[in-house]
C-alpha positions as CSV (number, residue, x, y, z in Angstrom):
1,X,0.0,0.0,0.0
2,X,1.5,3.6,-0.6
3,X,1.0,6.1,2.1
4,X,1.0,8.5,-0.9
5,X,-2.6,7.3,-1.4
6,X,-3.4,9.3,1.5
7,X,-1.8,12.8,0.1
8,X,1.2,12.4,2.3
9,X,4.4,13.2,1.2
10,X,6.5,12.3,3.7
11,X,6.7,9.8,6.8
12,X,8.9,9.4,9.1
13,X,9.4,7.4,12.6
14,X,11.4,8.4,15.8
15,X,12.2,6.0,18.5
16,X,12.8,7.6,21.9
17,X,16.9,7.9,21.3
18,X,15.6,10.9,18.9
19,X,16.8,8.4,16.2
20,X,15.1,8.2,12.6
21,X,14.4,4.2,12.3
22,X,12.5,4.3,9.1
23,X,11.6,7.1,6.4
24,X,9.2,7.2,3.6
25,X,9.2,9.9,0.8
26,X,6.5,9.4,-1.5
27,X,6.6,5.5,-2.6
28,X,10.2,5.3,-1.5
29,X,11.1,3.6,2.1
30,X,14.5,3.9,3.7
31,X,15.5,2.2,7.1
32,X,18.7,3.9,7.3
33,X,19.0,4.8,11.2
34,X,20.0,8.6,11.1
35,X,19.8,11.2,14.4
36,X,17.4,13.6,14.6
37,X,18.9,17.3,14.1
38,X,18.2,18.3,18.1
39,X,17.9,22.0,17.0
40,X,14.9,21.8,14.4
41,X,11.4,22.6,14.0
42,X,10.9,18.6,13.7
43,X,13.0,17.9,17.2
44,X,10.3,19.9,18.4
45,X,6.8,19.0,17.0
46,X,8.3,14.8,18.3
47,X,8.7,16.2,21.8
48,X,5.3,18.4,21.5
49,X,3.9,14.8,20.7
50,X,6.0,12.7,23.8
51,X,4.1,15.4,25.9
52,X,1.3,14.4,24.6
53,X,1.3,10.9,25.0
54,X,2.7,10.8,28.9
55,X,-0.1,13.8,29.6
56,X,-2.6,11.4,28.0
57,X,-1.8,8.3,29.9
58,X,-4.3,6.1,32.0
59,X,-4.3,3.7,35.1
60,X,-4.4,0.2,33.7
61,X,-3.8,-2.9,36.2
62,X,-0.2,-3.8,35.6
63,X,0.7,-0.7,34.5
64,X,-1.0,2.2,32.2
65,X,-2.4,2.8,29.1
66,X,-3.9,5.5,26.7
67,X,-7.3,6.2,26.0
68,X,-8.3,4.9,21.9
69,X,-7.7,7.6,19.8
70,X,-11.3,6.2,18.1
71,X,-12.8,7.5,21.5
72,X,-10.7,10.7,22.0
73,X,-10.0,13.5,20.3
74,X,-6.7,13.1,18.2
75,X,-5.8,16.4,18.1
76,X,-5.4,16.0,22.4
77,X,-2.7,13.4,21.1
78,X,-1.3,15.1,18.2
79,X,1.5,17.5,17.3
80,X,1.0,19.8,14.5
81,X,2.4,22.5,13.1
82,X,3.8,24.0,9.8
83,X,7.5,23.8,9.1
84,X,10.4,24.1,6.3
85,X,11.7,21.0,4.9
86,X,13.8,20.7,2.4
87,X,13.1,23.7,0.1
88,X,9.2,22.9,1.6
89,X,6.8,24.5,3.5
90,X,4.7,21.9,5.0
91,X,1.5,21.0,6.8
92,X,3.3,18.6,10.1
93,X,1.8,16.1,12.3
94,X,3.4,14.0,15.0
95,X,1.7,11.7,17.3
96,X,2.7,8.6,19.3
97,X,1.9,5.0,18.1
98,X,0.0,3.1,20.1
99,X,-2.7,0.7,20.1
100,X,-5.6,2.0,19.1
101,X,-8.1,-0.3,21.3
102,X,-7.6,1.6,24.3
103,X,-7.1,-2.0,26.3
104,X,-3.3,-2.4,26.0
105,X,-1.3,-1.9,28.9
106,X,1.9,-0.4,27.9
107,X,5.5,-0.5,28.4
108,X,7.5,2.0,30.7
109,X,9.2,4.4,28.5
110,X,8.7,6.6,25.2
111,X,6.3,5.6,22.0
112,X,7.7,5.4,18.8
113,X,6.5,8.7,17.0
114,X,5.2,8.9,13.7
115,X,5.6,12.4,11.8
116,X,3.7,12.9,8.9
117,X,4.4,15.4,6.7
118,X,2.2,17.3,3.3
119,X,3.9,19.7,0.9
120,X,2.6,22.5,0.5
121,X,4.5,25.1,-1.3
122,X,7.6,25.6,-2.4
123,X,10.3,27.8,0.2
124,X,11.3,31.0,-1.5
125,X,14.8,31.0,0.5
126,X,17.9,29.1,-0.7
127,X,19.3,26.9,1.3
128,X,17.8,23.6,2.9
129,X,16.6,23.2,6.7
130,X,17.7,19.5,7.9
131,X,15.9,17.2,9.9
């Protein structure tokens, strides 16, 4: 299935070391491990989103959970935001990936972060911003 189906441009995911674990750029998929530039706009929307998901977190025996995104709001889970990206303005979202059932008890620890990313014009300014 392409993601492009759904108008996105670009995926990403971000494990809790800040490191890139797999990419997507249109119907092209890299797994090259890279860091996360700690000084961008994109840093910043995956932490907006780890904020999120520990401010979202429930009481589950064993441990705790998060509320299904079916049966919440997923903006209260969501990052989003516009930013540059190579030569790009675009539309952002970021949110943590969890199970969307609402039953799971999760582990102790980060989420895995999944930034999502729509093109939407061009950037006038030379140069490129890094993620």
């Amino acid at each position: 299935m392409s993601l492009n189906n759904f108008g996105i441009d670009r995926n990403l995911l971000v494990d809790s070391a800040d490191m890139i674990i797999a990419e997507s750029l249109k119907d092209d998929v890299s797994f090259n491990r890279r860091k996360l530039n700690t000084t961008g706009a994109l840093y910043q929307l995956a932490k907006r989103a780890r904020v999120h998901y520990f401010d979202s977190g429930i009481a589950r025996p064993g441990g705790y959970g998060q509320r299904s995104i079916l049966q919440s709001s997923s903006a209260k889970g969501a990052a989003s935001g516009f930013l540059t990206m190579v030569d790009q303005v675009v539309a952002a979202n970021a949110m943590a990936i969890v199970p969307d059932d609402g039953d799971a008890v999760l582990m102790d620890g980060t989420s895995v972060v999944l930034g999502s990313f729509l093109a939407l014009a061009p950037l006038a300014l030379p140069g490129k911003q890094e993620t």
